[in-house]
C-alpha positions in Angstrom: -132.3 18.5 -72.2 -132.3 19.3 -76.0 -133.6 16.0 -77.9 -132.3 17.5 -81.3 -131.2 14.7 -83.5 -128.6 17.4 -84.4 -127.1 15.6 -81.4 -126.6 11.9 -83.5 -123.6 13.6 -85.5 -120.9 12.9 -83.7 -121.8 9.7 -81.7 -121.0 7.9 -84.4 -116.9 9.1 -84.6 -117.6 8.9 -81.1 -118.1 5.1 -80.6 -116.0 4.1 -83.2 -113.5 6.5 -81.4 -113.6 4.2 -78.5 -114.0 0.6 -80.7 -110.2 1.6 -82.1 -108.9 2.0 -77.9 -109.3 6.0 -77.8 -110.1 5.8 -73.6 -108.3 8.4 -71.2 -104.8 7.4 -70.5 -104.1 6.9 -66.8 -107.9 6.5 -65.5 -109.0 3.5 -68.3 -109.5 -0.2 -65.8 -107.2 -2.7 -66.8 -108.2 -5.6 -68.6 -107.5 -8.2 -65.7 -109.9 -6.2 -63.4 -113.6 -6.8 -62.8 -115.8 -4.7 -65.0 -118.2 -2.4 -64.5 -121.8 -3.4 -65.6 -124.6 -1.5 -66.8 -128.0 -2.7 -68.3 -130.4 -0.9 -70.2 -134.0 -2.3 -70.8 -136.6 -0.5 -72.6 -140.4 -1.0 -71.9 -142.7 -2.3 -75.2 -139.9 -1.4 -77.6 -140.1 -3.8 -80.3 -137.2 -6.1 -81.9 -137.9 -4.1 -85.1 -137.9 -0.5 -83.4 -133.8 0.1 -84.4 -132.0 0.9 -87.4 -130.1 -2.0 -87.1 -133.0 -4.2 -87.6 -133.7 -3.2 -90.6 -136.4 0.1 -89.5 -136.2 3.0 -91.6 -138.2 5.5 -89.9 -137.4 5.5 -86.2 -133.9 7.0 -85.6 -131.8 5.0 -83.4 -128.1 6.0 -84.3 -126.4 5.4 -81.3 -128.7 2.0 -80.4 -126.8 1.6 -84.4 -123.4 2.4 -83.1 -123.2 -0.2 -80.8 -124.3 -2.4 -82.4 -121.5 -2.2 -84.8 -118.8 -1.7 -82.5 -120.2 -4.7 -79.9 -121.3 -7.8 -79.7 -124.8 -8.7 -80.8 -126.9 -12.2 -79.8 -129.6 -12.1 -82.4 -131.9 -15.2 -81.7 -132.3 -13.7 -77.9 -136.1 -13.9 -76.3 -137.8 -12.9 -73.3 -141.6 -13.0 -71.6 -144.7 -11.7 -73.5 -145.2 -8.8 -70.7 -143.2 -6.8 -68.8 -143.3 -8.0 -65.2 -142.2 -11.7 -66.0 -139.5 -10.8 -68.0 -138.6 -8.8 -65.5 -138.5 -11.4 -62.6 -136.5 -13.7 -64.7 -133.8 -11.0 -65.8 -133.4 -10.1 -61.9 -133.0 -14.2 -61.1 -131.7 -15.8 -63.6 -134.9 -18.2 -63.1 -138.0 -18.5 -65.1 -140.6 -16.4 -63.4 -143.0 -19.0 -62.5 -140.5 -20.1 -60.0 -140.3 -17.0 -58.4 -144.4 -16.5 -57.7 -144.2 -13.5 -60.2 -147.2 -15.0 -62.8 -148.5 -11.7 -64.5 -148.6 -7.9 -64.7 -150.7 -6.6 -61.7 -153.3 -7.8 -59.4 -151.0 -8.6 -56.9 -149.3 -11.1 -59.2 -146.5 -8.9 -60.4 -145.1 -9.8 -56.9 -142.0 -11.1 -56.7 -141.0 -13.6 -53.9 -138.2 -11.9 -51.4 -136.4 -15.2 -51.2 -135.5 -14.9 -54.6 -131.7 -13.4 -54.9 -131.2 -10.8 -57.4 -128.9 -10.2 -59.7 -127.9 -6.6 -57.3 -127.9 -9.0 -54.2 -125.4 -10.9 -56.0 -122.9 -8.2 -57.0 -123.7 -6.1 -53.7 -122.7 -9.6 -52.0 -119.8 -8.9 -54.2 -118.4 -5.8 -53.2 -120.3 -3.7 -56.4 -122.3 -0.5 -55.8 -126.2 -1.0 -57.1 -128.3 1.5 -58.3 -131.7 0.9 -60.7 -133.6 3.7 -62.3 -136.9 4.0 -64.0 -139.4 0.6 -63.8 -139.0 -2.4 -61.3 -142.6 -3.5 -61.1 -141.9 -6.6 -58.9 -143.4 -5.2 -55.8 -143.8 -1.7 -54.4 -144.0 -2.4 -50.5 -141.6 -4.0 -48.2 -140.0 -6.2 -48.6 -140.4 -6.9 -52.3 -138.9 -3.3 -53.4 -136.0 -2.7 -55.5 -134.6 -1.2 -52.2 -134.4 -4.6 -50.5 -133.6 -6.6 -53.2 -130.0 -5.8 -53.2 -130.1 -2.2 -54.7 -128.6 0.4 -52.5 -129.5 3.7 -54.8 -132.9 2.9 -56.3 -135.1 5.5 -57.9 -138.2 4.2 -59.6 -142.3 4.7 -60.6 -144.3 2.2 -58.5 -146.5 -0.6 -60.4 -146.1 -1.4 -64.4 -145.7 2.3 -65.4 -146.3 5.8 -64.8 -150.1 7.2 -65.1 -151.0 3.8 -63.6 -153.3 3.4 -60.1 -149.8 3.2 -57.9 -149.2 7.2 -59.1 -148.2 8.8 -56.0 -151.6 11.4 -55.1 -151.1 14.1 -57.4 -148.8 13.2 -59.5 -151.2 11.1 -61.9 -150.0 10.1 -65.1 -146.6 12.5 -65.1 -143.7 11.5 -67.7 -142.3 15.2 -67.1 -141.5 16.6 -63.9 -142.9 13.0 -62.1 -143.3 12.5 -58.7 -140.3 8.8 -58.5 -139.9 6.8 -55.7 -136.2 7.5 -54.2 -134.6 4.7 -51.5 -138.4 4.4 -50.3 -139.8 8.0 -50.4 -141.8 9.7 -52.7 -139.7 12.5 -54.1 -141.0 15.4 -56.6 -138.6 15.4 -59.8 -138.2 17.8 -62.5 -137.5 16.9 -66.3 -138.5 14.3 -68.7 -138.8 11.0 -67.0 -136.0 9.2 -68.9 -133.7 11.5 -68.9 -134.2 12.0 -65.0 -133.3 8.4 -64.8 -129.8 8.6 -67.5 -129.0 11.2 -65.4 -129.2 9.8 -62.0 -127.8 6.7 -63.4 -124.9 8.7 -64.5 -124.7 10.7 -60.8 -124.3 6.9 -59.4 -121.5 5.8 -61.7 -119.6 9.6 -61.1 -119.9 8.2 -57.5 -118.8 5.1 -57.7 -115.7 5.9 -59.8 -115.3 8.6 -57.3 -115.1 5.9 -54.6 -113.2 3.6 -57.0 -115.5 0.8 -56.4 -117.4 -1.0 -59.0 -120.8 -0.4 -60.2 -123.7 -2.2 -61.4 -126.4 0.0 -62.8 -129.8 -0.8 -64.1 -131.6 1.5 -66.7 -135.4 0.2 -66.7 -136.6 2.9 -68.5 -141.1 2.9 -68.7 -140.6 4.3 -72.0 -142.3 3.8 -74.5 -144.9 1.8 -72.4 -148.3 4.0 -72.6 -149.7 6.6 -71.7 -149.0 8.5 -74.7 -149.8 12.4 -74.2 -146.5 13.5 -72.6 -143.7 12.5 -74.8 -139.9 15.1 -75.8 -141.9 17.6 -77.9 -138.9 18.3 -80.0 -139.1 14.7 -81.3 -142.4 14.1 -81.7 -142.8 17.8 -83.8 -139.8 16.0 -85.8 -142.1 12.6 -86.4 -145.4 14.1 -86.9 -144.1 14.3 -90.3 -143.2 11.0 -90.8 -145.9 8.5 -92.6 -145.5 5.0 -90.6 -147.8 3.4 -92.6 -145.2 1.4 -94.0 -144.4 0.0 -91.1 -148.0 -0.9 -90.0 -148.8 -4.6 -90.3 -152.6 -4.8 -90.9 -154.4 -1.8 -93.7 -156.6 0.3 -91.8 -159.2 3.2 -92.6 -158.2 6.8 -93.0 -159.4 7.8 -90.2 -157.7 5.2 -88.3 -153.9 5.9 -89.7 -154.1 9.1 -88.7 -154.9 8.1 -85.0 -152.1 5.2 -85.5 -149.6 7.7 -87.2 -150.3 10.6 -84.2 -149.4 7.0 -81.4 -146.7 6.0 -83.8 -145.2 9.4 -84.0 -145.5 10.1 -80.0 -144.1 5.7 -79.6 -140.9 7.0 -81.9 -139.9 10.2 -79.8 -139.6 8.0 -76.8 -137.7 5.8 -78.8 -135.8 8.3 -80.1 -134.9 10.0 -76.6 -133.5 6.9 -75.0 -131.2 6.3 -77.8 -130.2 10.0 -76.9 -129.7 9.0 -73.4 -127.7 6.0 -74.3 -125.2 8.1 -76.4 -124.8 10.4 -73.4 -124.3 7.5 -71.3 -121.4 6.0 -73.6 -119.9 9.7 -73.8 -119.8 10.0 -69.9 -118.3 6.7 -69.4 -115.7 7.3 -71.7 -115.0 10.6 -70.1 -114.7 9.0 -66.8 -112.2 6.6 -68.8 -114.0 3.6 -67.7 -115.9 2.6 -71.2 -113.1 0.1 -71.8 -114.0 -2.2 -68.7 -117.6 -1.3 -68.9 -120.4 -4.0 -70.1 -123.5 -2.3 -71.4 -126.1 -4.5 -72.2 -129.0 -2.8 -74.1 -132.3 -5.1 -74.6 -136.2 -4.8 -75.1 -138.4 -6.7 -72.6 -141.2 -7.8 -75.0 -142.6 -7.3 -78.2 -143.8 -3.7 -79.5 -147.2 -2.5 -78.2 -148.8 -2.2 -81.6 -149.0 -4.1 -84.4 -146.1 -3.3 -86.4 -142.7 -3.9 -87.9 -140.7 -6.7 -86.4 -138.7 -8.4 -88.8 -139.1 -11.3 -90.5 -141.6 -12.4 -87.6 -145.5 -12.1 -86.7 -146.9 -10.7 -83.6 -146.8 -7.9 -80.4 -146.6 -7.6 -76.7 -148.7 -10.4 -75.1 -148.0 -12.6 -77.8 -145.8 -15.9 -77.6 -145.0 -15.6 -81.1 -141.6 -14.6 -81.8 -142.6 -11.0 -82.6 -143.6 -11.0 -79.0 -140.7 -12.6 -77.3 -137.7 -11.5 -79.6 -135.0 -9.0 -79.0 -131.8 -8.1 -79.8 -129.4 -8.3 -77.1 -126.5 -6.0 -77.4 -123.5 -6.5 -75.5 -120.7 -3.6 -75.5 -117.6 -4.5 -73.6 -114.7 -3.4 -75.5 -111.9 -4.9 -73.1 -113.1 -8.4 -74.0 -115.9 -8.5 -77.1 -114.6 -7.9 -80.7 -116.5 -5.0 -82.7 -119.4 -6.8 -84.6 -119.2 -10.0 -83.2 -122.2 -12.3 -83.9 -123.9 -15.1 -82.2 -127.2 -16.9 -83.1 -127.4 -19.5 -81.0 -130.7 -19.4 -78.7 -130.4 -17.5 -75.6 -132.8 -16.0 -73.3 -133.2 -13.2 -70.5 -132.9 -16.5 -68.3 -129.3 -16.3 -69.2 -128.3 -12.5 -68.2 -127.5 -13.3 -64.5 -125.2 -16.0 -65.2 -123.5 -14.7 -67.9 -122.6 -11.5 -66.0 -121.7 -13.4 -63.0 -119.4 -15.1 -65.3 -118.0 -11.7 -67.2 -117.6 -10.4 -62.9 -115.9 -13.4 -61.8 -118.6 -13.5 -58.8 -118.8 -17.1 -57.8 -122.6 -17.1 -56.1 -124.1 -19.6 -58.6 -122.5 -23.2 -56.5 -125.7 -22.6 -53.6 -128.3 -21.2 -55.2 -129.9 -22.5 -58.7 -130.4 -20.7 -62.0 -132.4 -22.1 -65.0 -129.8 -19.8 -67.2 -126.2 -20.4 -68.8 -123.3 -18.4 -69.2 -123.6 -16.8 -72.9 -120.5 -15.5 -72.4 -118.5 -18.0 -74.7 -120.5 -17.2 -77.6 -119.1 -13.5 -77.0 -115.9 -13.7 -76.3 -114.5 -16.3 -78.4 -115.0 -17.5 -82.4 -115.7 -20.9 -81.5 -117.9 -22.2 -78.4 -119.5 -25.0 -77.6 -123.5 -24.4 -77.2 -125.4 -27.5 -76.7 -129.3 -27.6 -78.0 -131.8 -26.9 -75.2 -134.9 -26.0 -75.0 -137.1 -22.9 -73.6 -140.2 -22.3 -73.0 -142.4 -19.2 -73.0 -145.6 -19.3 -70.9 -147.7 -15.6 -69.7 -151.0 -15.5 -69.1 -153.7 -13.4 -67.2 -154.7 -14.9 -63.8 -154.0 -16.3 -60.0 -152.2 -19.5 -61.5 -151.0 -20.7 -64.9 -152.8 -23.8 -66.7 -151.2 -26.3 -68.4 -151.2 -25.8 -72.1 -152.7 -22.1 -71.5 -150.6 -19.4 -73.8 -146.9 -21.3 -73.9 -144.2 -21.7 -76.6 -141.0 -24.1 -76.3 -138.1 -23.7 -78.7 -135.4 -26.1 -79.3 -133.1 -25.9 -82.0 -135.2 -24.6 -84.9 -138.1 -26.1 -83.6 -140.8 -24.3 -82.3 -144.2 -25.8 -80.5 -146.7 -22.8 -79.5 -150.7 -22.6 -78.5 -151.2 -18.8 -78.9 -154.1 -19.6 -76.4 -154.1 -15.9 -75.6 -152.7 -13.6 -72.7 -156.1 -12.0 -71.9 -157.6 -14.8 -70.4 -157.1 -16.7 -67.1 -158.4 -20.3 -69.1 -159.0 -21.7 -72.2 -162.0 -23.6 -72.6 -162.0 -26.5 -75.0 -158.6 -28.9 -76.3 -155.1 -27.4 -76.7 -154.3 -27.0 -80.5 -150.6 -26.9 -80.9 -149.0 -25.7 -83.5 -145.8 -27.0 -84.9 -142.9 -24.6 -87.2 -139.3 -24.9 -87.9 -138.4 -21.3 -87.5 -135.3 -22.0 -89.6 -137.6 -22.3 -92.7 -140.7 -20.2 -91.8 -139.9 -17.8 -89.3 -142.9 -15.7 -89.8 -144.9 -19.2 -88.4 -147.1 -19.9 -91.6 -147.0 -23.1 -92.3 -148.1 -25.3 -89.2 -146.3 -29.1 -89.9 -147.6 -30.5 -86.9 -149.2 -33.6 -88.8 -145.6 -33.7 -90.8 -143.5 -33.8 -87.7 -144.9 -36.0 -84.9 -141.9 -37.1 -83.4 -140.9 -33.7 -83.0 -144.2 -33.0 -82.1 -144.4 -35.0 -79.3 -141.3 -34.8 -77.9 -141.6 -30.8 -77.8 -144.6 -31.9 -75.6 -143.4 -34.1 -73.5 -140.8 -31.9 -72.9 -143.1 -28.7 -72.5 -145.3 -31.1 -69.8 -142.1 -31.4 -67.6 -140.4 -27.8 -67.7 -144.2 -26.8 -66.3 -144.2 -29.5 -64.0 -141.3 -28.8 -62.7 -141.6 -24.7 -62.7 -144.5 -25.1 -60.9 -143.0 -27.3 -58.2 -140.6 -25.2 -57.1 -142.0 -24.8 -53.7 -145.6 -26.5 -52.0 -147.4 -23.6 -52.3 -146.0 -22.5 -55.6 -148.2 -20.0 -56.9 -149.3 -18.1 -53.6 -149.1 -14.4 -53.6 -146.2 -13.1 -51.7 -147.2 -11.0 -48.6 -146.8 -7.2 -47.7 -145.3 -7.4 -44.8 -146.0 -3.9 -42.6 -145.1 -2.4 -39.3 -141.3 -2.8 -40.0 -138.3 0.4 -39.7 -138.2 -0.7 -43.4 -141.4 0.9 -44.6 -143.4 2.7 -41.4 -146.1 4.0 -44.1 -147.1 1.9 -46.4 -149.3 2.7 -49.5 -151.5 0.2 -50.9 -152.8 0.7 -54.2 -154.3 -1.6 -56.9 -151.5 -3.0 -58.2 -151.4 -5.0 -55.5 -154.4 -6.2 -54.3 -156.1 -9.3 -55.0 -159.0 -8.7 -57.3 -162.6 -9.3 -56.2 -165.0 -7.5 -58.4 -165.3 -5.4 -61.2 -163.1 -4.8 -63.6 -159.2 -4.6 -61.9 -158.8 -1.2 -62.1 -162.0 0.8 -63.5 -164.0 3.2 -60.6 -166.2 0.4 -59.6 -163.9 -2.3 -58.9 -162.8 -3.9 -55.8 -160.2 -6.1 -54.0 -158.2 -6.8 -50.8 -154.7 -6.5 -50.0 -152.7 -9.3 -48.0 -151.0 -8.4 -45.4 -148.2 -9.6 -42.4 -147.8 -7.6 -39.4 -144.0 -7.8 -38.3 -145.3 -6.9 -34.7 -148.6 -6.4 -33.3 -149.2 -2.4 -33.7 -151.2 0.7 -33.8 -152.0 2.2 -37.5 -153.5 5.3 -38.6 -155.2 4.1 -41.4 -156.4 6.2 -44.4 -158.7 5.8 -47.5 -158.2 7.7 -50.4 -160.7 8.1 -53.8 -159.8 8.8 -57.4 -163.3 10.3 -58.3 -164.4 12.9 -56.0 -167.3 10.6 -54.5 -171.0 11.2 -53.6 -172.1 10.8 -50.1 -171.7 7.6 -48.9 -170.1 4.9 -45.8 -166.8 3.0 -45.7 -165.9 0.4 -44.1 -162.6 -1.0 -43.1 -162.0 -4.4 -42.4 -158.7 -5.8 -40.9 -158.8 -9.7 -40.5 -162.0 -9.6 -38.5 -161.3 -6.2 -37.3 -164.0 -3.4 -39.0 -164.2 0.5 -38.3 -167.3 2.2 -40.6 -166.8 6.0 -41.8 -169.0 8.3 -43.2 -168.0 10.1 -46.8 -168.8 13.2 -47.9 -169.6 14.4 -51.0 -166.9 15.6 -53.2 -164.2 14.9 -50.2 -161.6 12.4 -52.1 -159.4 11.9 -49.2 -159.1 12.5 -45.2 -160.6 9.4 -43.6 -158.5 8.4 -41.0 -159.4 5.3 -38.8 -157.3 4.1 -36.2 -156.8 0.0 -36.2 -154.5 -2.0 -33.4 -153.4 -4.7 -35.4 -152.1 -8.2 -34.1 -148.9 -9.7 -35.7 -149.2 -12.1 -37.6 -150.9 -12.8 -41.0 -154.2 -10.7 -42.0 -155.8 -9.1 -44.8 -157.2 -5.6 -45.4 -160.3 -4.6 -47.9 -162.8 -1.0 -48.3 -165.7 -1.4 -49.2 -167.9 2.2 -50.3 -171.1 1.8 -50.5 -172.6 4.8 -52.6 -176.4 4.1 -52.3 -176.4 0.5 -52.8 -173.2 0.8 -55.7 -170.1 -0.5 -54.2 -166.6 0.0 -55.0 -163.1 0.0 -53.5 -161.0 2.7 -52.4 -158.1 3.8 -54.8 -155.2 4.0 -52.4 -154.4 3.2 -49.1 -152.1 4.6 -46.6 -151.3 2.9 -43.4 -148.8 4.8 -41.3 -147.7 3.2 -37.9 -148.3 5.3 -34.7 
């Protein structure tokens, strides 16, 4: 595909071709029927990374475009990290309810109970398709597959060149090796536009079949790594000085290494807003823009210290430059061009308001912690009541009280930036107190000038995390990869997904175990696979209180193949190498059912 921002010139007569009702006559959905629904999330774009935010040196014309010719909620937030915004997007639910607490480790799991957002429309009678990052479970029965999705193509884990890369395929933003319904298919192209492109292959399909579609574009761009971005557009931004949008001074020698990750940061930027004109170009050609929502949003902060507004902070923190973005909403058969909202709303709020905007009625037996947003879109006046939200991501098994929260109510905002890289604090919670109204770039703390408002933030913070973290008896248990099922005969195990025991999570030397259910008791070929060709050494493989010890040779990275008979019911799997007295864990492994 050809990046060139030559491209940008006519999207813009393009969507405010289509603001002003120029659809194809005959095929355009009426405005009494359901719409079609399509949501875009970016990965570690910031809420200052568009035009329309104010940023002069990353190019986001048609992100720009529809943003003047939609609907826009501008005090919108989501999680610190990826993964829990993520969960709560899918549910409607904050993500502690939901057993999905952080990033990896096994705690990016999210519970199968939970109903999605595509169980919900699928329930419905929409077709559901997701493309590019799901990262709320890889194996059965936590995939995007059987979560209500019937066309899914996605990376496994938090992103591509992660420890979940399918073997050979490390690290691979072009030509990648994506997970498709389940199986790991070789792709060719640049990773986000494979996944515009099959998201536009769905819609053509569902059009085709006149049914309607919800599609979710979850693109890993512009998470890290950064050494294969669109060379076009990151030739074109190699000559841009970002410095100006750089928050802290830094040495020579240090811009330059910032500017060169800025530049590469920007091209991915860059080629999703490419994407996203090609989407709103196909839709219209298909003549169903008109009855179309496209939601475009970030799902946390940027991932470096830079421009966000008038705000302070980055991914993983719980200030609002870590938990703001805009939220655009596109739906030209109901939303007026440039309609504004700044009442408080959160990613908590997506499910409902699109159930709401589908006239799908699923919301009377199950429970959301969202509302309908949909009022403040649709008409000039709405009734919003104050609420509050809260904000709470941290590293670890199981959230503390206190640990790494904010909660925002009205223009209120209580917050102990306790830090996301830590499972505890040690020592008394120092809370901070700002009236974001006045000083939203947080610098003057009135705690000591506020204390009713203080303490009632509190007491209210002490009983959302109460009751989050009530939500069922065992709460914050990881959910179980369940194996030996039609579902998912092989199933690869990788360290996304185990539970940590030594070492650092993911360097060579590390270690953990992954927990299992058997569906059935069965026989498994089990292999153990290496990331560093190893030096002569012994395995072993333990299954509950099953083991089976193998000898490795040097240089050999994969082919150890054990055979296990495994009992149904609940177990766990670990490997432990032992390479002359230093131990480690395997990198991946496969268990294939005989």
């Amino acid at each position: 595909m050809n990046h060139s921002i030559i491209y940008f010139c006519s999207l813009r007569v393009l969507f405010f071709g289509v603001a002003a009702g120029c659809v194809v006559p005959g095929v355009a959905q009426a405005e009494n029927e359901r719409p079609n629904v399509v949501v875009i999330m970016s990965d570690d774009q910031g809420g200052g990374d568009y035009g329309f935010q104010g940023n002069t040196l990353i190019e986001t014309p048609s992100l720009d475009t529809m943003f003047e010719n939609g609907g826009c909620l501008t005090n919108f937030y989501v999680s610190p990290v990826c993964a829990p915004t993520r969960a709560s997007l899918m549910t409607g639910r904050y993500n502690y309810r939901t057993r999905c607490v952080d990033t990896y480790i096994g705690r990016a799991m999210m519970d199968s109970d939970e109903k999605t957002l595509a169980e919900y429309l699928s329930d419905a009678g929409y077709r559901t398709g997701i493309y590019g990052k799901w990262h709320l479970g890889d194996n059965y029965p936590l995939r995007a597959n059987d979560q209500g999705f019937q066309d899914s193509l996605v990376h496994r884990g938090g992103g591509i060149g992660q420890p979940s890369d399918p073997i050979g395929a490390e690290g691979k933003y072009t030509d990648p090796t994506l997970i498709k319904n389940g199986i790991e298919t070789p792709m060719k192209g640049y990773c986000t536009d494979i996944y515009f492109n099959a998201a536009m292959q769905f819609i053509d399909e569902s059009v085709n079949a006149k049914r309607n579609f919800f599609t979710y574009i979850a693109t890993n761009a512009p998470h890290g790594p950064f050494h294969d971005v669109p060379t076009d557009l990151y030739e074109k931004y190699q000559n841009v000085d970002f410095s100006p949008i750089l928050i802290n001074k830094i040495n020579k020698d240090r811009l330059a290494k910032e500017n060169d990750k800025l530049a590469r940061i920007a091209a991915m930027i860059t080629n999703i807003d490419v994407n996203v004109g090609r989407l709103f170009k196909h839709l219209q050609a298909l003549g169903v823009l008109e009855n179309t929502i496209v939601i475009y949003l970030n799902d946390n902060g940027p991932n470096s210290l830079r421009f966000v507004g008038d705000m302070r902070g980055m991914k993983t923190h719980v200030d609002d430059g870590g938990i703001r973005s805009p939220l655009l909403f596109h739906w030209p058969a109901k939303v007026k061009s440039g309609h504004r909202s700044s009442e408080m709303c959160a990613h908590i709020d997506v499910l409902p308001t699109l159930l709401d905007a589908c006239s799908v009625d699923g919301l009377k037996t199950h429970s959301v912690d969202g509302r309908s947003f949909l009022p403040l879109l649709v008409n000039d006046q709405a009734d919003w009541p104050v609420r509050s939200l809260v904000f709470q991501t941290h590293r670890g098994d199981e959230p503390q009280l206190y640990h790494h929260f904010a909660i925002h109510n009205g223009p209120w905002k209580l917050v102990h930036p306790s830090g996301f890289g830590q499972e505890k604090f040690e020592g008394e919670a120092t809370l901070e107190l700002y009236n974001l109204r006045e000083d939203p770039r947080q610098q003057n703390n009135i705690a000591a000038e506020e204390p009713d408002v203080f303490a009632r933030l509190k007491a209210d913070y002490e009983s959302w995390f109460q009751d989050v973290s009530s939500t069922r008896p065992d709460n914050y248990a990881p959910p179980r990869i369940i194996i030996g099922t039609d579902f998912e005969p092989k199933t690869v195990l990788t360290r996304q997904d185990w539970r940590h025991t030594q070492g650092k999570p993911w360097a060579q030397e590390s270690n953990g175990s992954w927990l299992l259910e058997a569906e059935k008791p069965s026989s498994y070929e089990i292999e153990i696979i290496f990331h560093h060709a190893p030096t002569k050494g012994l395995a072993t493989i333990a299954v509950g209180n099953l083991t089976r010890t193998i000898e490795i040779i040097s240089g050999q990275k994969r082919g150890y193949v054990q055979r296990f008979d495994i009992p149904q019911g609940q177990t766990s799997l670990s490997v432990t190498a032992d390479f002359d007295g230093h131990k480690q864990g395997p990198h991946q492994v496969i268990l294939q059912v005989l």
